[in-house]
Phi, psi and omega in degrees: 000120167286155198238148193287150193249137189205119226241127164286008168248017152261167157320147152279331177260335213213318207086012185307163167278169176021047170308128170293353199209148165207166194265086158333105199245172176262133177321152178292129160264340172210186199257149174256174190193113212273150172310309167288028165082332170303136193268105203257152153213151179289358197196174158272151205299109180065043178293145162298340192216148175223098161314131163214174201281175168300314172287331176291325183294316191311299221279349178286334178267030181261279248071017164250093205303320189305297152329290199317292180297290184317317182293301197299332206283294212304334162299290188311304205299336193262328201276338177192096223265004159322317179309148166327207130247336208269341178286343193281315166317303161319289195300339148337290191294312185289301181303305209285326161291294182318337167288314196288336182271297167314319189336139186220025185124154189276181179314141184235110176337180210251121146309162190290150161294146200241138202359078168084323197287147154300175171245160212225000000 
């Protein structure tokens, strides 16, 4: 199983580049270890934050979820369409609960980049 890749200067839902906005999260507490015995995580380890684009923000502070998973599966699947579908979904499904068990408080711009640096 390949595990979904996760970048900080993409959306964490769609891979848009440089997401304007992130989701304040609560540190990881424990590591998950997947039905086929692998140890797994949804995210980086005590990451702080899970970026997402402006549109990936609407629809997620909408509550609509469903768009929201049909835009990331369909981001993964044209970015890299070897993948399964049905498995790349499950990992889907899996990142998005792991946002819903971290979630911490709403979205917060980006700070802007600052003499030349990206944003962090």
């Amino acid at each position: 199983m390949t595990l979904l890749p996760v970048q900080a200067d993409l959306c964490w839902f769609c891979r848009q580049s440089d997401p304007a906005w992130r989701y304040p999260l609560e540190p990881v507490q424990e590591l998950v270890t997947s039905l086929d015995g692998t140890l797994t995580i949804a995210g980086p380890l005590g990451a702080p934050w899970w970026p997402a684009c402006e549109f990936c923000r609407m629809l997620f502070d909408a509550k609509d979820y469903e768009t929201l998973f049909t835009r990331a599966l369909t981001a993964v699947l044209s970015a890299e369409p070897e993948r399964d579908p049905d498995e790349t979904g499950l990992q889907v499904a899996e990142r998005f609960q792991t946002l819903g068990a971290r979630y911490n408080g709403p979205a917060q711009r980006v700070p802007a980049a600052v003499d030349g640096l990206t944003r962090g």
